[in-house]
N, C-alpha and C positions, 0 to 999 in steps of 0.2 A: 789496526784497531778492529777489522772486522771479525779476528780470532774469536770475538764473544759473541758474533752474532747468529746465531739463529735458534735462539732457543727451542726454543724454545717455546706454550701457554697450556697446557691439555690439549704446553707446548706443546700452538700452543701449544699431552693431550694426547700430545702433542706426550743413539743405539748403543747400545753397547759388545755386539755381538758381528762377528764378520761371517760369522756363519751357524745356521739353530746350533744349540748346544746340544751333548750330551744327555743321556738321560731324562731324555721328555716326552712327557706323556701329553699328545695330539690328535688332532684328527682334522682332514681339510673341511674346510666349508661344503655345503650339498650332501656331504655322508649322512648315513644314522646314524652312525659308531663312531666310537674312537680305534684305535690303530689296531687295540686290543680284541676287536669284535664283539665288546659287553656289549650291553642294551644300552640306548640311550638311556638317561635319568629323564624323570619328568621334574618341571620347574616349574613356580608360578607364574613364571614370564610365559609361557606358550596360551598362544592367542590374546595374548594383550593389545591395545593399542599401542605405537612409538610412546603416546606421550604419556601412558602407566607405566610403559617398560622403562624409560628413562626417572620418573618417579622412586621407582620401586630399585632400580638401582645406585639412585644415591641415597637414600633411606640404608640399606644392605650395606654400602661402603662406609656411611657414618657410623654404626652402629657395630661394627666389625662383623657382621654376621655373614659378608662376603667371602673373610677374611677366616671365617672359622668353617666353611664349609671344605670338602673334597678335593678332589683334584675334579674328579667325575662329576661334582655338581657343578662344580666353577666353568668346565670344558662344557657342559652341557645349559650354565645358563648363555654365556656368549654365543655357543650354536642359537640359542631361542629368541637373542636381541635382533630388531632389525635393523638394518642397513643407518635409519635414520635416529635412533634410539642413543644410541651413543654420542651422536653430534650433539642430540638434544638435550644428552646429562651435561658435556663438556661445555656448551653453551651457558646454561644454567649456573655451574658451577666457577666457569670462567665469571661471571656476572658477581660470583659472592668473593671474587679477588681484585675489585679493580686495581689496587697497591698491595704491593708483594718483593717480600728478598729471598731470594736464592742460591743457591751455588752450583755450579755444576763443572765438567771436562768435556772437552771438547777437541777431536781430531777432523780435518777437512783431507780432501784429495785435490792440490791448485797446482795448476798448470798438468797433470798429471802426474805428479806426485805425492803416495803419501805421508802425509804428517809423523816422521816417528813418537815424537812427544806430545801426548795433548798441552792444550793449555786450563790452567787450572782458573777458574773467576767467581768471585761475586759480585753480584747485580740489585739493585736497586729500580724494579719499575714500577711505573703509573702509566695505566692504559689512556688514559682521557683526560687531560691531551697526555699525548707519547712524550715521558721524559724519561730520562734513567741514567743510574751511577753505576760505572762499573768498575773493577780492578782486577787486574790480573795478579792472581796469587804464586806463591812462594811453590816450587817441584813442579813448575810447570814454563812455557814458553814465555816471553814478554812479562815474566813475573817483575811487578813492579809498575806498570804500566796503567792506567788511570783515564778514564773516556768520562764527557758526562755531554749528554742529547737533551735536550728542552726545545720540539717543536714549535711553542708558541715563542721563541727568541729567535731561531734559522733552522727551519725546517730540512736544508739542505746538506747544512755541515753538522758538525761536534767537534768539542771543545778538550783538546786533552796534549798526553806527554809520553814520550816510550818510556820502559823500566831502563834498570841499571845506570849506565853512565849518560845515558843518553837523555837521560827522565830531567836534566836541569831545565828545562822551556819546554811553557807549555803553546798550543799552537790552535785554531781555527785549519780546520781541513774539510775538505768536500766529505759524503760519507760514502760516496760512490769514487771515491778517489783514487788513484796510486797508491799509494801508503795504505788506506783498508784493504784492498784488493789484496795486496799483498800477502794480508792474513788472512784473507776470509771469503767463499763465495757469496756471501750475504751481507747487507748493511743492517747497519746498526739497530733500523727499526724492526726487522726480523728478529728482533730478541722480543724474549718474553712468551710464555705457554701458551697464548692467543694466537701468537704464528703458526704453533702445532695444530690448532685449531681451521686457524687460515687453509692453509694445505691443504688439510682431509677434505674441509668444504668444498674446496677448489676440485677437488680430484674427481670428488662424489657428484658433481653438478656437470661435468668432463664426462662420466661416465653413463651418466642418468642421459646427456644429448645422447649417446650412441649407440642407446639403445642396451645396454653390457650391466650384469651386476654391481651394486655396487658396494658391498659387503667383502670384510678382509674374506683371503680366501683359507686363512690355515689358525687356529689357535693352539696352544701351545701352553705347558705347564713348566715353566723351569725357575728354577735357581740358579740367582745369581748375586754374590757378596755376601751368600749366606741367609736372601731372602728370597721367600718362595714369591715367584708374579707369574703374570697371565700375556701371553706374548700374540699378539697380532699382527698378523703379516699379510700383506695387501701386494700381489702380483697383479701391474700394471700392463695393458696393452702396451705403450714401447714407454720410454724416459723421456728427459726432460728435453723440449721446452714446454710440450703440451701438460705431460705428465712432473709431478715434484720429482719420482724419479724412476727406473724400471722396479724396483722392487722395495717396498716400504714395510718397517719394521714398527710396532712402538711396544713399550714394557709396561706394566703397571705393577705395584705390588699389593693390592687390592685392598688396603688400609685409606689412599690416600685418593683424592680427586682431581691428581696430574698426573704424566708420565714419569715415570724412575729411568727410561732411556728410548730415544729414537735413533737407527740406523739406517740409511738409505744405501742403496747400492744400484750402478749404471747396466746397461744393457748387454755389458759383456760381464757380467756378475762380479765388478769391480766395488769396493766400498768405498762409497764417495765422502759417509761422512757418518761419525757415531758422537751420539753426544749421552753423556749422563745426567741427570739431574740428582744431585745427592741430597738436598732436603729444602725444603718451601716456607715461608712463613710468614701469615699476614701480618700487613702494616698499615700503620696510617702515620705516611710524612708531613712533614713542615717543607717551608720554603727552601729551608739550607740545605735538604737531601741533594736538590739537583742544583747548588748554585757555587761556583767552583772557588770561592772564599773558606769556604768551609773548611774550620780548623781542623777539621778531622783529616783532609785531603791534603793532598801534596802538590796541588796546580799551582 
């Protein structure tokens, strides 16, 4: 069952990519320039405070006007955010999702093997308290397969069924169990675009003790599935346990106020785990979303 977990929140934000793509127009963090040698752009973000730059960039993302600028202006407003500026929009904006359904694919690296197939899912969450529905969709792993978590009933397990033949009883399992392990390095409460959130915080407060920047170190302008995003890439002093992982990815396609994809990769530049987020959309559930009578469900 843990095939769905880790979303995810501005996942939270929070990969699709085993390595930059092609044709991108970049530049690392600390340059003037981009790759190209142009001039930097000037932005209204430079010299702002965190908490106008964070302001002033969900204003930009709402209004598309992020979305309508350059490559050169886009690579040059991310160069002018600081370190904290970003957490502070994703915060923000996590705060105007507490319930939210999503979809997304998902491949891990367990036991040291990669995943050839993702799995494909949709999810159903509410941050406060942690519940959520999920199902493993059709052209993908476990297609068929159906979890639902409601902290305030057992914080500990979730309540679900495998797909295919297997899917006739449903069952009570740990969520750190055998059986999730299986599919997943993450449990179940790692889902949801708040845990993309989690992470960065975690890394940036990691990094902020040690003295060490704490700012992705390369942005990046690519396409990907035909949409233009802005790609952040954050190289870690070493991987996990201290670190989420040696080298972090997340995508955004600058329309929207979550990730479109995070990818992690380990310290011998293995990819441990890419995930897609294909589209987001606020909710506001009832009782039945997480309660496993629901004639919509197959528990």
């Amino acid at each position: 069952m843990k095939q769905l977990y880790a979303a995810a929140a501005l996942g939270g934000i929070l990969g699709i990519l085993a390595a930059p793509p092609g044709g991108t127009t970049a530049y690392a963090q600390g340059t003037s320039a981009p790759a190209t040698q142009t001039p930097r752009v000037a932005t209204p973000y430079d010299g702002l405070p965190t908490s106008q730059q964070a302001t002033m960039l969900s204003k930009q993302v709402a209004s598309g006007e992020l979305a309508a600028q350059s490559d050169a202006q886009v690579l040059a407003t991310f160069e002018a955010l600081q370190p904290e500026a970003i957490l502070t929009w994703a915060r923000a904006e996590m705060n105007r999702y507490p319930e939210y359904e999503y979809s997304m694919t998902r491949q891990e690296r367990l036991n040291g093997q990669w995943q050839d197939k993702p799995a494909r899912m949709m999810i159903r969450y509410r941050h406060m308290p942690r519940q959520l529905y999920a199902k493993w969709l059709p052209n993908g792993v476990q297609a068929g397969q159906e979890i639902i978590y409601d902290e305030t009933r057992r914080k500990d397990e979730m309540y679900g069924h495998l797909g295919g033949i297997m899917g006739f009883t449903s069952i009570w399992t740990a969520i750190d169990g055998t059986l999730a392990k299986s599919q997943s390095n993450h449990t179940v409460r790692d889902l949801g675009f708040q845990f993309v959130l989690s992470m960065l915080e975690r890394d940036a407060k990691t990094l902020r003790a040690a003295g060490l920047p704490e700012k992705y170190s390369r942005v990046e302008i690519v396409q990907e599935q035909g949409v233009r995003m802005v790609a952040l890439t954050w190289e870690l002093p070493e991987g996990a346990p201290k670190y989420y992982a040696k080298k972090v990815q997340l995508m955004f396609d600058l329309k929207h106020p979550w990730p479109r994809a995070e990818t992690a990769w380990d310290a011998d530049g293995n990819m441990v785990e890419k995930i897609v987020f294909e589209k987001a959309q606020k909710k506001t559930f009832d009782a039945s979303t997480f309660d496993p009578s629901n004639s919509e469900y197959k528990f």
